[in-house]
C-alpha positions in Angstrom: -75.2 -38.7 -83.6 -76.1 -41.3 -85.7 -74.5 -45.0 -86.0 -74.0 -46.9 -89.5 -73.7 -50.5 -90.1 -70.1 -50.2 -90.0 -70.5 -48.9 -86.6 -69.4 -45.3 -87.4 -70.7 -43.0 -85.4 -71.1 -39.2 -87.3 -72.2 -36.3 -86.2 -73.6 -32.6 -87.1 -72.5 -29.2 -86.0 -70.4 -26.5 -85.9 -66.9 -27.1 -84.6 -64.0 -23.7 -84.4 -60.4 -24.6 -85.3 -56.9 -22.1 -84.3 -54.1 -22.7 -86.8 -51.0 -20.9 -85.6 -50.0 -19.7 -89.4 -45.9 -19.5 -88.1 -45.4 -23.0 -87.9 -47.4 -23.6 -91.6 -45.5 -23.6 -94.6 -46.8 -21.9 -97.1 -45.5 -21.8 -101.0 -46.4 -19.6 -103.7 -47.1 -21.7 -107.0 -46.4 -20.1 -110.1 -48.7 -21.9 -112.4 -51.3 -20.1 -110.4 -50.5 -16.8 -110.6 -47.5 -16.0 -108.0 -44.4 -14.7 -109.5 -41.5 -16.3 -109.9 -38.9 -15.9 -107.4 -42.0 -15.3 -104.9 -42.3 -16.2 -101.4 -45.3 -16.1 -98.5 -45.1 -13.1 -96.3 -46.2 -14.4 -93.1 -47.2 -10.7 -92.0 -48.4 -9.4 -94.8 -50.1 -12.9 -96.0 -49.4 -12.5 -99.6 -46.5 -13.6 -102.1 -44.3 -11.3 -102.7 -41.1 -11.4 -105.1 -37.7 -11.6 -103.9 -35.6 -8.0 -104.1 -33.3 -7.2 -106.9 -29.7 -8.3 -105.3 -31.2 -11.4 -103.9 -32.2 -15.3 -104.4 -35.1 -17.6 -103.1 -33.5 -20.4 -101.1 -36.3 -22.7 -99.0 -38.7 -20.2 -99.4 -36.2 -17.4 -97.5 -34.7 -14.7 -99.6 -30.8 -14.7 -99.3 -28.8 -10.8 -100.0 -26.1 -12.3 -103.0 -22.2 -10.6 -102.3 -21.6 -7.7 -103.2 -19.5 -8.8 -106.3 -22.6 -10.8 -107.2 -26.1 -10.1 -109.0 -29.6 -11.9 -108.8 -31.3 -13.8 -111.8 -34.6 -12.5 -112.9 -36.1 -15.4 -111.3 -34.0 -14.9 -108.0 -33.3 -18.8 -108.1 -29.5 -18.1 -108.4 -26.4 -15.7 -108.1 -24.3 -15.0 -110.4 -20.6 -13.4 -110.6 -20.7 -9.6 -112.1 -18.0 -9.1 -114.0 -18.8 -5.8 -114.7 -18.4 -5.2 -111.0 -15.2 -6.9 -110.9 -13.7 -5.6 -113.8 -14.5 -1.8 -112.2 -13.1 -3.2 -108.9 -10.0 -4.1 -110.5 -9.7 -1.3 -112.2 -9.8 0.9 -109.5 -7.5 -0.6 -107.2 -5.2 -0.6 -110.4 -5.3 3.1 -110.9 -5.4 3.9 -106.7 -2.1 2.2 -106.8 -0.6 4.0 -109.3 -2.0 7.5 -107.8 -0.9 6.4 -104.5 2.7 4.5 -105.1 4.2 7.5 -107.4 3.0 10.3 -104.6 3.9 8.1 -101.8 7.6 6.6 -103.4 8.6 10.1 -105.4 7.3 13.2 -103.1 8.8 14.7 -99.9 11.5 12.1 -100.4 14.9 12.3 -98.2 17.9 12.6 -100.6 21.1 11.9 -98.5 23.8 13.9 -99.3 27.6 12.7 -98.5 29.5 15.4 -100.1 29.7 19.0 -100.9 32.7 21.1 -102.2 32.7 24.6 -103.0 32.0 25.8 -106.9 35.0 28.4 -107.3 33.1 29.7 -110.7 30.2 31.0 -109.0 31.4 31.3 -105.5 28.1 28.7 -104.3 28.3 25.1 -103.0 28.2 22.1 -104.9 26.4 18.8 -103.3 26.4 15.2 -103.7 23.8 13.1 -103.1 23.6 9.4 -102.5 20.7 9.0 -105.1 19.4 10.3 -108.0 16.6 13.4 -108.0 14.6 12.4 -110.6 14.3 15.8 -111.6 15.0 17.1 -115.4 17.6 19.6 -115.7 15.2 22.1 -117.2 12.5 22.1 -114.5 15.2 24.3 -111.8 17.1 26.5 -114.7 13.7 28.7 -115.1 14.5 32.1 -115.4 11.4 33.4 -113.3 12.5 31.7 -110.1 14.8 28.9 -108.6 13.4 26.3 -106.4 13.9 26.0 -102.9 15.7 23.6 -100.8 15.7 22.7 -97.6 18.7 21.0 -95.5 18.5 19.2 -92.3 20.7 17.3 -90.2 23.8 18.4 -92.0 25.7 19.0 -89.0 27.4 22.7 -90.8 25.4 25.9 -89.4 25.8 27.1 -92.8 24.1 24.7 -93.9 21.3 23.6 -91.9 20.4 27.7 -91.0 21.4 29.9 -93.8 20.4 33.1 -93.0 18.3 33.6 -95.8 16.3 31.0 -98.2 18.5 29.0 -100.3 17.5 27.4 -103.8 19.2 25.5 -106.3 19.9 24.6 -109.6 20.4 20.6 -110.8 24.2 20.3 -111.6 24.0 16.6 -112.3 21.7 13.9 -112.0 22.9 13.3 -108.6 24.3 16.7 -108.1 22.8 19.9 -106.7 24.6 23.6 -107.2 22.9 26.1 -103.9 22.3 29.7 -105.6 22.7 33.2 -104.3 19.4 34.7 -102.7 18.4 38.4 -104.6 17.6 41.0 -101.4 14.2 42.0 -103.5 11.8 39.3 -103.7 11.0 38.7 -107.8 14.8 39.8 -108.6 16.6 37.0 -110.4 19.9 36.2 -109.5 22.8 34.9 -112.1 24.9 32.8 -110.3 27.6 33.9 -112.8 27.8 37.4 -112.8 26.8 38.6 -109.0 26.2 42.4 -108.2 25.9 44.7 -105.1 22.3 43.7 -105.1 22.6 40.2 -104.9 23.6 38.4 -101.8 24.7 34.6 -100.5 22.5 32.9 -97.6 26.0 32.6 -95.9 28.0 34.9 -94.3 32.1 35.2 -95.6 32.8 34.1 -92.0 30.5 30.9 -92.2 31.9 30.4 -95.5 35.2 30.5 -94.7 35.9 26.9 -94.2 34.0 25.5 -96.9 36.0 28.1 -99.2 39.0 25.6 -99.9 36.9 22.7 -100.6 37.8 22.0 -104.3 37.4 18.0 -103.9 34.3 16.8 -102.1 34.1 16.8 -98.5 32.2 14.5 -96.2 28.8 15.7 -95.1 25.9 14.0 -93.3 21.8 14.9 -93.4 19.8 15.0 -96.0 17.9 17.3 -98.3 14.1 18.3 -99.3 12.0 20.2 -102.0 8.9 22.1 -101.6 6.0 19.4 -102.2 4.2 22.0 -104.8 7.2 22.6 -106.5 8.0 18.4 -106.9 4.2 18.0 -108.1 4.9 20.0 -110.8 8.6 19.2 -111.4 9.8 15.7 -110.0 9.4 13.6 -113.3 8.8 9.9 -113.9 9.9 8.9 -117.0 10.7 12.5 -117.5 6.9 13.2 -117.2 5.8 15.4 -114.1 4.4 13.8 -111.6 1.7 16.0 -111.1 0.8 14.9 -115.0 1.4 11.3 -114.0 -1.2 11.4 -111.1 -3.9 13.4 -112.7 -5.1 10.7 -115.4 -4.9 8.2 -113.2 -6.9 9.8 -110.6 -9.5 10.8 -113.1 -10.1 7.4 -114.1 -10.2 6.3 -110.2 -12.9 8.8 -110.0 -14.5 7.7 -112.7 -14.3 4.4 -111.8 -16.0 4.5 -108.3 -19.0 6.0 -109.6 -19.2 3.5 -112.1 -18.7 1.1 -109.3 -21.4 2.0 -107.3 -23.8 2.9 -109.8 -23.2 -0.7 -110.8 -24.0 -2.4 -106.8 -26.8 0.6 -106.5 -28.6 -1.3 -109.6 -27.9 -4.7 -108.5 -29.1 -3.6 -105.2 -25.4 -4.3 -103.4 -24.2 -2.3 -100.2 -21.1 -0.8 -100.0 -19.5 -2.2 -97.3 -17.2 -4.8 -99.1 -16.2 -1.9 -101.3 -15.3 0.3 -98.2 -13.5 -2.3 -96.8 -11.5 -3.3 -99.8 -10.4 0.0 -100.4 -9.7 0.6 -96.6 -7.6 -2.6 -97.4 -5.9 -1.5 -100.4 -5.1 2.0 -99.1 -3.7 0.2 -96.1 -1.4 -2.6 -98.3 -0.4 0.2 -100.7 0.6 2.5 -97.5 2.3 0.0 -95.6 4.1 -1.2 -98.9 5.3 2.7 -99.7 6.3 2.9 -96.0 8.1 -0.2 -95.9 9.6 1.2 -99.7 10.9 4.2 -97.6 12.3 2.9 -94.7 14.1 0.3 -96.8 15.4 3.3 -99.3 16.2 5.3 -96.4 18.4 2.7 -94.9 19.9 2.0 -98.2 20.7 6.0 -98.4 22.4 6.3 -95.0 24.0 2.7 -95.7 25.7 4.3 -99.2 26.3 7.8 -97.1 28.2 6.2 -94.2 29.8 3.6 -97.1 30.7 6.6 -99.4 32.2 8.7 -96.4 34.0 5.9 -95.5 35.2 6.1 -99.0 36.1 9.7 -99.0 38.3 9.0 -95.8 39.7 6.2 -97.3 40.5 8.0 -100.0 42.0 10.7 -98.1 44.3 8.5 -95.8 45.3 6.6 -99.2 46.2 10.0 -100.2 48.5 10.6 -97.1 49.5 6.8 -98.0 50.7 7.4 -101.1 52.4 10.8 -100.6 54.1 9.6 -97.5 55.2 6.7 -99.4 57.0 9.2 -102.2 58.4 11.4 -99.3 59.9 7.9 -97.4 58.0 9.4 -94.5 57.6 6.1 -91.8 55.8 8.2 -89.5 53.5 9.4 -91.9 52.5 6.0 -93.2 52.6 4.6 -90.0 49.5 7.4 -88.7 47.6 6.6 -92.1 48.0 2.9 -92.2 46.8 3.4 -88.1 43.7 5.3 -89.1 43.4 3.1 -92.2 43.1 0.3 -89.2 40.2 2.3 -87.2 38.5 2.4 -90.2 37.9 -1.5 -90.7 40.8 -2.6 -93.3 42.9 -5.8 -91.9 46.4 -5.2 -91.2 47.4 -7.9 -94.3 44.8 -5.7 -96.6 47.1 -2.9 -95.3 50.2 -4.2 -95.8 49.2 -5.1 -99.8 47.6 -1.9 -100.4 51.2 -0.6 -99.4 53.1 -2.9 -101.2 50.9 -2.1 -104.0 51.5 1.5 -103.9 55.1 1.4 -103.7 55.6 -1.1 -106.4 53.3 1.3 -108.7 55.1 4.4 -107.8 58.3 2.2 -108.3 57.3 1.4 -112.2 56.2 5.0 -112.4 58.9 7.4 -110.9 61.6 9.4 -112.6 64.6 11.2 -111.9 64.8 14.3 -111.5 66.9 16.4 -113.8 68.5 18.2 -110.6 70.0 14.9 -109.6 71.4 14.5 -113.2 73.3 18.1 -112.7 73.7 18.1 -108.9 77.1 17.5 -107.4 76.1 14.8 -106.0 75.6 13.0 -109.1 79.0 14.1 -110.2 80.5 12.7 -106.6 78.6 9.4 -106.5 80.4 9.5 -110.4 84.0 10.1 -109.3 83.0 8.1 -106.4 82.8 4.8 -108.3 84.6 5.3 -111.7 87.6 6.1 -110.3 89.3 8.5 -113.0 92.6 9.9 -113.0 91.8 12.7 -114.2 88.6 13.6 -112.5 87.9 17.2 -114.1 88.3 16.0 -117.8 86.5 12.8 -117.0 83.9 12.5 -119.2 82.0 8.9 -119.2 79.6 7.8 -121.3 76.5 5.7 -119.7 78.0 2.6 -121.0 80.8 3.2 -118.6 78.6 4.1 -115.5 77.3 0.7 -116.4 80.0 -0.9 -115.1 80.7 1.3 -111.5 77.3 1.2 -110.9 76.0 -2.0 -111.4 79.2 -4.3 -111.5 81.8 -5.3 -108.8 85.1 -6.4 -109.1 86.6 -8.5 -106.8 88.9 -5.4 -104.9 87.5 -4.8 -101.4 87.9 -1.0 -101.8 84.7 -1.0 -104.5 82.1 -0.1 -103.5 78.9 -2.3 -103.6 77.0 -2.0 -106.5 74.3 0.6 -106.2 70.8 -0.7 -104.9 72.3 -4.8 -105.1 71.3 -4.9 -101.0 68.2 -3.0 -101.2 64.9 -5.0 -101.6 63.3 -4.3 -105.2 59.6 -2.8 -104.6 58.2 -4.2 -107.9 59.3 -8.2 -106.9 59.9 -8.1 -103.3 63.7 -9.1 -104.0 67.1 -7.6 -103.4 68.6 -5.4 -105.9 65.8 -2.6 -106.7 66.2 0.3 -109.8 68.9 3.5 -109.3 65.7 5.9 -109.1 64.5 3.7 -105.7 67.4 4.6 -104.1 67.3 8.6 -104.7 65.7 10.7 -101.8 62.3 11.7 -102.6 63.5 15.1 -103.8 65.1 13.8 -106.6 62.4 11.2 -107.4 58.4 11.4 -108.2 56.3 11.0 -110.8 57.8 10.9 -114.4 56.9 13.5 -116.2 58.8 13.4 -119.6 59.8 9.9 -121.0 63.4 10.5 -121.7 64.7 9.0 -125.3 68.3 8.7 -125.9 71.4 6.0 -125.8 73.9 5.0 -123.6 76.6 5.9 -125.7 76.0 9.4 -124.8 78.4 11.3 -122.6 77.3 12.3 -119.6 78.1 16.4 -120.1 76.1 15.8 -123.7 73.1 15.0 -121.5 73.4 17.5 -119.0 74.0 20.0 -121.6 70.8 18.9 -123.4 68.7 19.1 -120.6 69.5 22.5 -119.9 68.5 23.2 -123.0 65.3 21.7 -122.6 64.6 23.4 -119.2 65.0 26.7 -120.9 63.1 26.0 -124.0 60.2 24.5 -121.7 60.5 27.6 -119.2 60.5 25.2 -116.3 63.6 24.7 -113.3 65.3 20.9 -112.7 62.7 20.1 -109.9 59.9 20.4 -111.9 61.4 17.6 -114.2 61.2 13.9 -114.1 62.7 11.8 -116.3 61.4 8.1 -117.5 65.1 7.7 -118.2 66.0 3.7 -118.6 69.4 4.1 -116.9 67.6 4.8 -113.8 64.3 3.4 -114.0 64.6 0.1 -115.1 65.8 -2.5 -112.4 69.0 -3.6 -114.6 69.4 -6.4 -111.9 66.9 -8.1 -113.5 67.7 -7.5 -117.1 71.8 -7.1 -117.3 72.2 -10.1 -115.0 69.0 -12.2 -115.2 67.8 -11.2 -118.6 64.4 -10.6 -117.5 62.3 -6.9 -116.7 62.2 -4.5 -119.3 63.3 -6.2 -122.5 62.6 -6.3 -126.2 60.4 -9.4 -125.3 57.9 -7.2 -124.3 58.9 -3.9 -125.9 55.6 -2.9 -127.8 53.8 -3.1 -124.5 56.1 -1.8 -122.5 57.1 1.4 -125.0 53.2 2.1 -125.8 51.7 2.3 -121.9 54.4 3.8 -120.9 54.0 6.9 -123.5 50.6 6.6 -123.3 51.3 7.6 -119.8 53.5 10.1 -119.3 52.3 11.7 -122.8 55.5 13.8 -123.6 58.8 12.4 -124.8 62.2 13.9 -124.9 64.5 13.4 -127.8 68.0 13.9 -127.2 69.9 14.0 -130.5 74.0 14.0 -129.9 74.4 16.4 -132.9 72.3 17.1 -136.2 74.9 16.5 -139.2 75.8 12.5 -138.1 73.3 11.8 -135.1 74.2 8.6 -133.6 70.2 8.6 -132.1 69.3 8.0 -135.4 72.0 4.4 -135.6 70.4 3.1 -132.5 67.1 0.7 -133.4 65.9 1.8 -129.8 65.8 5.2 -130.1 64.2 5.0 -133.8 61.1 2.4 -131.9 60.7 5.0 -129.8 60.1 7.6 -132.3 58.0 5.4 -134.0 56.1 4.5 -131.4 55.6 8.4 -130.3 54.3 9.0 -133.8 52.3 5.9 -134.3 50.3 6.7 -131.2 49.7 10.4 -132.3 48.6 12.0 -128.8 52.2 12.0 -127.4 54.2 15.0 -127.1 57.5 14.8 -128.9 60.5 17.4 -128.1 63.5 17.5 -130.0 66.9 18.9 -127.7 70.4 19.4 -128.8 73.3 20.5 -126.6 74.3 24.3 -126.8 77.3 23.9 -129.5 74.7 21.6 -131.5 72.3 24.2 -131.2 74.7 27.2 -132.9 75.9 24.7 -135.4 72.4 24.5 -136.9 71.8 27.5 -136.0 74.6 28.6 -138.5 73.4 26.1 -141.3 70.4 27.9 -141.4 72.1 31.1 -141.8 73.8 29.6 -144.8 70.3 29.4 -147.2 69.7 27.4 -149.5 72.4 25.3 -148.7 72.4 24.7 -145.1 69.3 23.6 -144.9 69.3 21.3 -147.7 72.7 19.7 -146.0 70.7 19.9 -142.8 67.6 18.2 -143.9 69.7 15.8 -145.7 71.8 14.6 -142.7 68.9 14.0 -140.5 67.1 11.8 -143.0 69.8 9.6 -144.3 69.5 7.3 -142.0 68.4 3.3 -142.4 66.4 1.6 -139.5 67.3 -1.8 -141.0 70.6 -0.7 -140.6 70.4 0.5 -136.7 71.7 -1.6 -134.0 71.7 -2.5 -130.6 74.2 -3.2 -127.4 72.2 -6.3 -127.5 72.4 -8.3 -130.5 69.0 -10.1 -129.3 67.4 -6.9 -128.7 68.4 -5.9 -132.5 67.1 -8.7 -133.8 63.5 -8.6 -131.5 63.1 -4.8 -132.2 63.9 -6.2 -135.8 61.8 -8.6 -136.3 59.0 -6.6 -134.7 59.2 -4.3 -137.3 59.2 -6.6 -139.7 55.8 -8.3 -138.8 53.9 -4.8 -138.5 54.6 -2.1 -141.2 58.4 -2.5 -142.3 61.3 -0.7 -142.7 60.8 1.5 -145.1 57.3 2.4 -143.4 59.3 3.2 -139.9 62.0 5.4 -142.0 59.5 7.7 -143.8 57.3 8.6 -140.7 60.5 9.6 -138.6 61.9 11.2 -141.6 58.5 13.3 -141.8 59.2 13.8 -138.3 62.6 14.9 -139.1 61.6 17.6 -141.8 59.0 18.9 -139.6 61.4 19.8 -136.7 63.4 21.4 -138.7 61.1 23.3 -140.3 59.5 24.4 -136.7 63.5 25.4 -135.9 63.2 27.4 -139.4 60.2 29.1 -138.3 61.1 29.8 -135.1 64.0 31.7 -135.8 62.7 33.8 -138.9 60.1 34.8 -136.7 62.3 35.6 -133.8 64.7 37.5 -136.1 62.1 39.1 -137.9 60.5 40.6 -134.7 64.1 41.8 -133.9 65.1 43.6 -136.9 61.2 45.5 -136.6 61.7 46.0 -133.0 65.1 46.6 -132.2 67.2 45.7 -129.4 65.4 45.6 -126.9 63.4 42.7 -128.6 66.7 40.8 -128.1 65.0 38.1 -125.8 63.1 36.6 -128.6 66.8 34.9 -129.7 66.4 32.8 -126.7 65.8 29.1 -126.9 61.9 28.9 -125.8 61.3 31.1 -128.7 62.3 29.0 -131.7 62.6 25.5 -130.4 66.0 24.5 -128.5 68.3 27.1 -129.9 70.4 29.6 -128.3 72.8 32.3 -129.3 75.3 34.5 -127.1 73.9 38.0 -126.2 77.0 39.5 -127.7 76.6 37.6 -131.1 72.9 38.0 -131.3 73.2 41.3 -133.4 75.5 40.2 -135.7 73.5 37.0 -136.2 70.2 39.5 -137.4 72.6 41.3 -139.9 73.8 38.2 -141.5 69.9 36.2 -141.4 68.4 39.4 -142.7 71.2 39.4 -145.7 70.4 35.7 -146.0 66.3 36.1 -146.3 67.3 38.8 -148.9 68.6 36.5 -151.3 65.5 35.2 -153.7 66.7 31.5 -153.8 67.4 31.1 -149.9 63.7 33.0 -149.5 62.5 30.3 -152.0 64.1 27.5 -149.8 63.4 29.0 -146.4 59.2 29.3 -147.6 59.7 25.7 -149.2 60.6 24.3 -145.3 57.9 26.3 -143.8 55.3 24.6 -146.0 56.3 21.1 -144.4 
């Protein structure tokens, strides 16, 4: 070694250094030569570029997401919305593939009813949601689709002996078909032959056979999945069409997808796992769709069956209510209990019933020609003479509905019964008739109280024999009866002209046939009264109610004989009937006059109300006119024994003795030969 003048000391040789390369940093410069984005590989000792899907962070290269891509110079990642977009659209188009297949196929329909389908002898089912399917896709003629039942809790239904399939009735109805013996026979559920056979037996049948109304019924029904591909529609597209597009572009998407990460040098894990997540939310979501549907289903079946028994015991209710049966309404109103309803929701639903069928009964015309009638009559007018007494309704007013201060009256009728409709004493004449003698009105009954009461039961027997029907099957909306005069003779309130228009119209609208009683044809005192003329007014004004005119049985041969007379008889008949004036009618009441009155007034007028009824008019008589040329004509051509076409349901209400009915052709036939009365008699048919 050798010492300076500074005193350092140097010296010469060789010396041998070990550098451990790991812990050296090493960086690759760009400006001589390295790449960018490069790094030093330790092991290989060289720079070497960063891989595509990756960037240079301190010298390490760091993998970007999967949702990312690297920058040509690998110093950054950037978001790939390619990648995302694709993403997003496949997840979009797996959930519509998988929610229509999942929500719409092998889907439980609950049924709650069925009822048997007396036109083609098969069963008729109800279920608690709609199919979905189009009313085409089961009416093919090659083949019905097949259905399957379970948990029904009928043999018959649940294992038929043979496949059953079906045919959409509704869109929440299903009809079950006959089965052909031969596979690839069709089967027309309308005309069945020997070779065509039900998958139940008459004997499993047998108790379904009487089911015209819908009877509960549990389970629920399936399709066969193939079948609902091609036929169970959403938005009346099949849903095998509805999934195909969309799993084409799914498809299509995923390959785009990964051809996209494969470029940018992504795995495919997060993929994978996003769709494992997808497929899971989208399952769990359709399952949790289900279950919630299903419960909703059984929820409306038990709901609806509770319904259908509800309906059934208000059924009983109502009936038992009409027949005054206590024990019978004391079982339903009991089962009407196990069924949930409070006892006060009871009580009103009674209360309502009878206070409806109170407003809406009518007496029967057996009651008004019964003996007992006649006695409860005698009863309370008192006559002298009791077989030539002959009151009119005004009279029965008074023994009915009035007292007089003599302790050997008797009370007025109903005055200690409690009224139905207002929950107060003194109820309506047809509330205190036995329930044979009171239901349903069936005819509204038009007339006056100044009738007699043999006029009326003389009319009405006309009317049962020109209808073709006995006194039990008619029942008459007949004021006398119906209308609680408690409330309107003594306290001015009920069924007045206050509320007449309402009153009349509803009530017609109703019952849908009214009954005309006219006292005589040549000076009808129906035509005097401003009631009676509403009422016709009314009938025609509202043009879908069914008007029949009656006359009593002397009535009836008087016009009868008019009409025999030509020309002239039924001039003077037509004339008679339409000489009336409704400004001129009247009323018991004089405030009812004037309210029917002035009602009038305010809509169309007199004159308005007079030329309808007298149209009216002329066309009953020409139907009478008709009638009986027909009728006579038929008799002349086909001699006696052709003798029943003189009877009253032939030519409206009229009625001639069997012993007359001969003479009565000879002299009609003379009449029709006469050119002016053939003239007259074609005039009054062309009314």
């Amino acid at each position: 070694g050798r010492q300076t003048n500074s005193g350092v000391r140097y010296f010469w040789g060789i010396a041998t250094v070990d550098i451990d390369l790991s812990i050296v940093s090493f960086t690759c410069d760009p400006n001589k030569g390295a790449e960018p984005g490069s790094f030093f590989n330790n092991k290989t000792g060289r720079c070497e570029q960063c891989p595509v899907g990756s960037r240079l962070l301190d010298n390490i290269c760091i993998s970007c997401y999967e949702y990312e891509y690297s920058t040509e110079d690998r110093s950054d990642c950037l978001l790939n919305e390619l990648y995302v977009l694709y993403g997003f659209v496949f997840h979009l188009w797996l959930a519509i593939v998988v929610l229509p297949a999942g929500l719409k196929l092998q889907r439980r329909f609950y049924v709650f009813g069925v009822k048997h389908d007396g036109e083609t002898g098969g069963f008729i089912l109800q279920l608690c949601n709609k199919h979905g399917i189009h009313v085409s896709s089961s009416r093919q003629k090659k083949s019905f689709p097949r259905i399957y039942m379970y948990g029904t809790g009928h043999e018959v239904l649940d294992n038929p002996r043979d496949t059953v399939h079906f045919r959409v009735y509704s869109e929440d109805q299903l009809q079950l078909l006959w089965i052909p013996k031969t596979p690839g026979d069709i089967c027309n559920p309308k005309s069945p032959t020997a070779t065509f056979q039900e998958p139940w037996d008459d004997k499993d049948k047998g108790p379904f056979m009487n089911l015209t109304e819908f009877t509960k019924v549990s389970g629920y029904v399936r399709f066969g999945v193939f079948w609902e591909l091609m036929h169970i529609t959403m938005c009346r597209v099949p849903i095998l069409m509805w999934l195909a597009p969309p799993f084409g572009f799914t498809l299509g998407t995923v390959i785009l997808w990964r051809i996209e990460a494969f470029q940018n040098g992504n795995g495919a894990l997060a993929s994978i796992l996003s769709t494992l997540f997808a497929i899971l939310f989208w399952g769990s979501f359709i399952v949790t769709t289900r279950c919630f549907w299903q419960q909703t289903a059984t929820y409306k079946q038990n709901q609806r069956h509770q319904l259908l028994n509800e309906r059934a015991l208000i059924e009983m209710l109502e009936q038992s209510c009409w027949a005054k049966d206590h024990e019978e309404q004391h079982k339903a109103r009991t089962e009407l209990l196990k069924l949930g309803r409070e006892e006060h929701d009871i009580k009103d639903l009674t209360d309502t019933i009878q206070k409806k069928q109170s407003q809406e009964a009518g007496v029967s015309v057996a009651y008004l020609r019964s003996e007992e009638f006649l006695k409860e009559v005698e009863h309370r007018c008192k006559p002298d003479d009791p077989k030539n007494f002959d009151p009119t309704f005004y009279t029965l007013k008074e023994a009915f509905f009035f007292s007089t201060d003599s302790n050997d009256d008797p009370m007025p009728l109903g005055k200690d019964r409690i009224c139905p409709r207002d929950g107060r004493y003194g109820c309506a004449l047809v509330d205190t008739l036995s329930p044979r003698y009171r239901r349903k009105a069936t005819h509204y009954l038009s007339w006056t109280w100044k009738y007699k009461l043999s006029l009326v039961q003389d009319a009405l027997q006309c009317l049962l024999e020109e209808l073709n029907l006995t006194s039990d099957d008619v029942f008459l909306y007949m004021c006398f009866f119906v209308n609680n005069q408690y409330r309107i003779l003594f306290e001015k309130d009920g069924v007045g002209s206050s509320n007449l228009e309402h009153v009349f119209e509803s009530t017609l609208n109703r019952i849908g046939h009214m009954v005309a009683i006219l006292d005589d044809w040549y000076a009808p005192v129906y035509l005097t009264r401003i009631w009676t003329i509403f009422e016709q007014f009314t009938a025609i004004k509202l043009g879908n109610v069914k008007v029949t005119m009656v006359l009593p049985q002397q009535q009836n041969h008087s016009l009868v004989e008019q009409i025999r007379e030509g020309e002239d008889g039924i001039r003077h008949v037509t004339q008679c009937l339409c000489k009336f004036q409704s400004k001129h009618a009247t009323a018991f009441s004089p405030e009812d006059e004037e309210n029917v009155k002035k009602l009038i007034r305010s809509t169309i007028g007199f004159r308005e109300v007079d030329r309808r009824i007298e149209q009216f008019m002329l066309a009953w008589v020409s139907h009478v006119v008709q009638e009986y040329m027909k009728s006579l004509m038929i008799y002349v051509s086909g001699g006696d024994n052709n003798s029943q076409f003189f009877k009253s349901e032939r030519f409206g209400n009229i009625e001639a003795n069997p012993e007359d009915q001969h003479e009565a052709a000879r002299q009609a036939a003379s009449d029709v030969s006469d050119p002016k009365s053939s003239e007259v008699l074609l005039d009054v048919f062309s009314l």
